[in-house]
N, C-alpha and C positions, 0 to 999 in steps of 0.2 A: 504494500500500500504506500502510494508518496504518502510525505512528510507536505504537511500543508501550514502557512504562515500565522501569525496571529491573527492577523487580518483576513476573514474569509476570502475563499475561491467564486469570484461571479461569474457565472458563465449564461451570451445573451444569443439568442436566436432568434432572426426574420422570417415569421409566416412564412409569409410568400416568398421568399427567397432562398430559398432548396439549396444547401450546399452541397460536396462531395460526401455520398453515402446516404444521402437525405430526401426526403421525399414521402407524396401519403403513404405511399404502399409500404415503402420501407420503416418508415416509422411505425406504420400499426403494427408489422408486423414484432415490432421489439415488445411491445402491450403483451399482459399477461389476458388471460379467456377471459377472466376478470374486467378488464378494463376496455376490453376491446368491444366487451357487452354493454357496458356503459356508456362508450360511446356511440353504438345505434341508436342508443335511445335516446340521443340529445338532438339538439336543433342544427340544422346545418350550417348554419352560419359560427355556431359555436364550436362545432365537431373537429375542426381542422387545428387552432391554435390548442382546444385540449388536448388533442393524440402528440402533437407537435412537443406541449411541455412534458408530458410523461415520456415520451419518446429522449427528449433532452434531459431530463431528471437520470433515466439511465442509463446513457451515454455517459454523460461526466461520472455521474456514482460508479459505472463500472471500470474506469479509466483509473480509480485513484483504487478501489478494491482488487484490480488485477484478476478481470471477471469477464465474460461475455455479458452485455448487456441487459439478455437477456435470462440471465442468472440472478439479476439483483432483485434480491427478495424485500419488500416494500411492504408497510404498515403504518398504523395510525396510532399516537399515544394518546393518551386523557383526552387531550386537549385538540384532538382532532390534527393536529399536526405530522406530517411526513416522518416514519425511521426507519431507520434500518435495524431488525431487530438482534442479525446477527454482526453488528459493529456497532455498539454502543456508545462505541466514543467518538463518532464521526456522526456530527449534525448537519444535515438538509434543510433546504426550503422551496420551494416552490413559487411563483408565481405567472400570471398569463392576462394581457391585455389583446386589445383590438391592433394586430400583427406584431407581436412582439414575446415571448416568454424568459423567463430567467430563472436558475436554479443557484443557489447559493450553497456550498461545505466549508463546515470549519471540524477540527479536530482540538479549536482552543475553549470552547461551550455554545451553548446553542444560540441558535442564530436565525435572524430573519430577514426575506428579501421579499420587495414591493417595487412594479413595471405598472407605468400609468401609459396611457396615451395623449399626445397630447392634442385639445379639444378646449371647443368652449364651454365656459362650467355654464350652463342654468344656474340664474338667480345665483351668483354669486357671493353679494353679500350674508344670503341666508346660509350659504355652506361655510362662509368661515366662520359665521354664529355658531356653526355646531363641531368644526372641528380645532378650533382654536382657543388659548389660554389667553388671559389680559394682555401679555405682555407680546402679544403674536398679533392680538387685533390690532395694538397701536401700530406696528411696524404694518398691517395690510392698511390702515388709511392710509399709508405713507406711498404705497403706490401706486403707477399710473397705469392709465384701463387699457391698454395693448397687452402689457403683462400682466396683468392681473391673474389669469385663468393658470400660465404656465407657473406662476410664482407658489397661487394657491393646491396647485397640483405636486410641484415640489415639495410641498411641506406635507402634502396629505403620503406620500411615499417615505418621506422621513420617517412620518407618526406611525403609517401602518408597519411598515419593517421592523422597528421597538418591538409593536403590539405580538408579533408575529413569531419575533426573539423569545417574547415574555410569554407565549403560549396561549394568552389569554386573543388574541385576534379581536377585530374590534369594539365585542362586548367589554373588551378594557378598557375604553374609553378614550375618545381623541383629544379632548379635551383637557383629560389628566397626567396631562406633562406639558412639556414645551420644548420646542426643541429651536436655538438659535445659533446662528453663524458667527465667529471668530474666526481671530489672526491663527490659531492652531485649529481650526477646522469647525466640523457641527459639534455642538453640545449640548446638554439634554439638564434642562431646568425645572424645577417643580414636581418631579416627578413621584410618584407614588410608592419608588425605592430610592438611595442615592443617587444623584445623577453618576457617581464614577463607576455607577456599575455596568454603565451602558458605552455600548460604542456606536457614534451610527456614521456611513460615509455615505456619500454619491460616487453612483455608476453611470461613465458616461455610453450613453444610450442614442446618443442622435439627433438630430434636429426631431423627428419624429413623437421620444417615447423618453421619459423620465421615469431613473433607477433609482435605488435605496439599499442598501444593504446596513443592519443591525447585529449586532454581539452578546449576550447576555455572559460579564466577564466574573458574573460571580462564583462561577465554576474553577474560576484559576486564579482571579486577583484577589478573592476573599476568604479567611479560614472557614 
């Protein structure tokens, strides 16, 4: 198995742009009976970017376990969250927008990753009433309405990545932390643990689609 950094592994894939090895057919076929059934039943508009990210979840997983792809045995803990039940010490994530997916491993504690598209927010102001802290709302007056939608999107990937980390997904609540930019990078304010137990970075993702990747560091930095 590589040896992976402190800093999670991101790895990002285009829908619609098939690379080498890639593709629907090849990709379903890496799906277990399991998931391959799961995805007939969905909508077709959706079908494609799901098989896509399970398809990429075990590509990278089996790359770092020294596995066929289709070897890697996949499950869900408490918290509905991705593992690997036979590498316990190597944490997953998951996520998938409108042409874009990302799957996030760390070996340093668990972790989460969050792929937006980017788009105009509906009603705006009413989404940052619900996913922003005091100190987040004063910084969105402050900006101007070209960016507005992409700013407010970067922040909701910052937040859900945490939430993602933390197991809890967004019944933890967007609004119970905050998370602001410094000269040493994002850092996580108010939060409903220490902020140092958090790590969050951006992944750059493209004119397209804004990335997040989170750490939950109290597996290693904490007794």
């Amino acid at each position: 198995m590589a040896d992976l950094p402190d800093v999670p592994a991101v790895h990002l894939s285009r829908v619609h742009a098939p690379g080498p090895g890639t593709g629907p057919e090849r990709d379903r076929a890496l799906l277990s009976p399991a998931e391959r059934a799961r995805a007939d039943c969905m909508p077709q508009c959706a079908r494609g970017v799901w098989i896509r990210s399970r398809a990429l979840l075990r590509t990278v997983v089996a790359r770092y376990l020294g596995c066929a792809a289709h070897e890697v045995r996949l499950a869900r803990d408490g918290q509905g969250r991705p593992v690997l039940p036979d590498e316990p010490g190597v944490h997953i994530s998951l996520a998938h927008t409108t042409g874009c997916c990302a799957v996030a491993v760390s070996t340093a504690g668990p972790v989460g990753v969050d792929v937006e598209w980017v788009r105009p927010v509906s009603l705006p102001d009413g989404l940052a009433g619900r996913i922003l802290g005091p100190a987040e709302l004063e910084e969105w007056d402050r900006v101007a309405g070209p960016d507005r939608a992409r700013w407010l999107l970067r922040r909701w990937t910052w937040k859900e990545a945490l939430l993602k980390a933390e197991g809890t997904g967004l019944r933890g609540g967007l609004r119970s932390f905050e998370v602001g930019r410094t000269s040493a990078g994002l850092r996580v304010h108010t939060a409903r643990h220490r902020p140092e137990c958090w790590w969050v970075g951006e992944v750059p993702a493209g004119p397209l689609h804004i990335a997040a990747v989170a750490r939950d560091r109290r597996r290693t930095a904490l007794p």
